[in-house]
C-alpha positions in Angstrom: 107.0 113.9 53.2 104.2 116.4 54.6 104.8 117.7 57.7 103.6 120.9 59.5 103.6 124.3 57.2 103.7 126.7 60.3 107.0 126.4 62.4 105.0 127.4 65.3 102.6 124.4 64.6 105.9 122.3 64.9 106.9 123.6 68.3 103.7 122.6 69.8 103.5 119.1 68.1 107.2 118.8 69.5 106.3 119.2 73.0 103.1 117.4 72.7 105.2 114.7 70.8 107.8 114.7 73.9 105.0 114.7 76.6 102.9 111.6 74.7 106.3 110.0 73.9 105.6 109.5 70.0 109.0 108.5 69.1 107.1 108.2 65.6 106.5 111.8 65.4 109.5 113.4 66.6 110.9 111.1 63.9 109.2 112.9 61.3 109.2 117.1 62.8 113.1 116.5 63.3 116.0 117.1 60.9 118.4 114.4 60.5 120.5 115.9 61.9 119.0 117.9 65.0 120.8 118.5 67.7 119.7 119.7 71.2 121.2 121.5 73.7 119.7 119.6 77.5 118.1 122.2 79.6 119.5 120.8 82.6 122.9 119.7 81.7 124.5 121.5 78.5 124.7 118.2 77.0 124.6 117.7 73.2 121.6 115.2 72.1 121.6 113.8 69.0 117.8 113.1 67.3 118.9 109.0 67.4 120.1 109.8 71.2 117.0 111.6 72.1 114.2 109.0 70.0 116.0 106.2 71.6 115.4 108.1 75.3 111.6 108.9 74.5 111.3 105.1 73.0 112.6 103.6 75.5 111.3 105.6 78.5 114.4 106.5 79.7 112.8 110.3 79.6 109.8 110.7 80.4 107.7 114.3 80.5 104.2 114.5 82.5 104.3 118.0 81.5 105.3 120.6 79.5 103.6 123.9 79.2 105.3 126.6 76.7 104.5 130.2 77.3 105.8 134.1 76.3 106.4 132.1 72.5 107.7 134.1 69.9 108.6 133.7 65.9 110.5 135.8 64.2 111.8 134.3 60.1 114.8 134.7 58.2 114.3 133.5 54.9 113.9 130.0 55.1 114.9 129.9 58.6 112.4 130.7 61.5 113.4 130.8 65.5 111.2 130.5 68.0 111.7 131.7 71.6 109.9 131.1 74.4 109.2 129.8 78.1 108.3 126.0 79.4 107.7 124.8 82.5 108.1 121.0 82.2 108.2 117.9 84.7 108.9 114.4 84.3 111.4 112.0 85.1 114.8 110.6 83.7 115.9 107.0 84.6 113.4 107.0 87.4 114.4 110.6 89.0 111.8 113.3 88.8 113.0 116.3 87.2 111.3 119.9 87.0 112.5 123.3 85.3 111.6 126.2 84.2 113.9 127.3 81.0 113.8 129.8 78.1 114.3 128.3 75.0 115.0 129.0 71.5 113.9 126.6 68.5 115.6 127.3 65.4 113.2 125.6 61.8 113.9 125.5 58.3 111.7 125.2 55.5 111.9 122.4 52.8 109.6 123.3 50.1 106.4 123.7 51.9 107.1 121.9 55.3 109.1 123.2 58.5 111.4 121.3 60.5 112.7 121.4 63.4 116.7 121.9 63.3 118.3 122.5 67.0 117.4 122.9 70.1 118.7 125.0 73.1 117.3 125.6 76.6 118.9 127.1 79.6 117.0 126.8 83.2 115.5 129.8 85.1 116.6 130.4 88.4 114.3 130.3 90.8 113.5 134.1 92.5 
């Protein structure tokens, strides 16, 4: 399966995936087994937990807007750290954070994909 041969190519369809709720393509940029770490609760999310959410609705993002994003590789393994500001709304309650995350990719053959996920929230100043 093609995907995206730069892994910072696959953050930016990620969040543009999660903000136009394609299920389909999160589907294809995640590993079976991903696994992210919520922003705003610590929470594990499975990839079936977290395409069911988008799918459905249940989460919803109106925007996203990474910043300060930076790739460093290891091998076959690339991690990406960065800034969002993001806003939505989950079951029906508005939600909006500021976090740092960090994006961890592998390679298979040609193609990166997206492994885990962790954000943690910014305090405001």
């Amino acid at each position: 399966m093609r995907v995206i041969s730069d892994p910072l190519a696959v953050d930016h369809a990620f969040f543009e995936s999660l903000r136009d709720a394609n299920a389909e393509m999160l589907d294809r940029l995640l590993l079976d087994d991903f696994l992210l770490v919520d922003v705003m609760q610590g929470a594990e999310i499975s990839k079936p937990v977290l395409l069911a959410a988008i799918a459905s609705g249940q989460i919803r993002f109106n925007a996203i807007v990474p910043s300060e994003q930076r790739v460093r590789f290891y091998g076959g393994t690339a991690v990406i750290t960065g800034s969002t500001h993001m806003n939505g709304d989950v079951g029906g309650e508005p939600f909006s954070v500021h976090s740092r995350y960090t994006h961890v990719f592998v390679r298979e053959q040609e193609d990166w994909r997206f492994a885990s996920a962790q954000g943690t929230p910014i305090a405001p100043a």
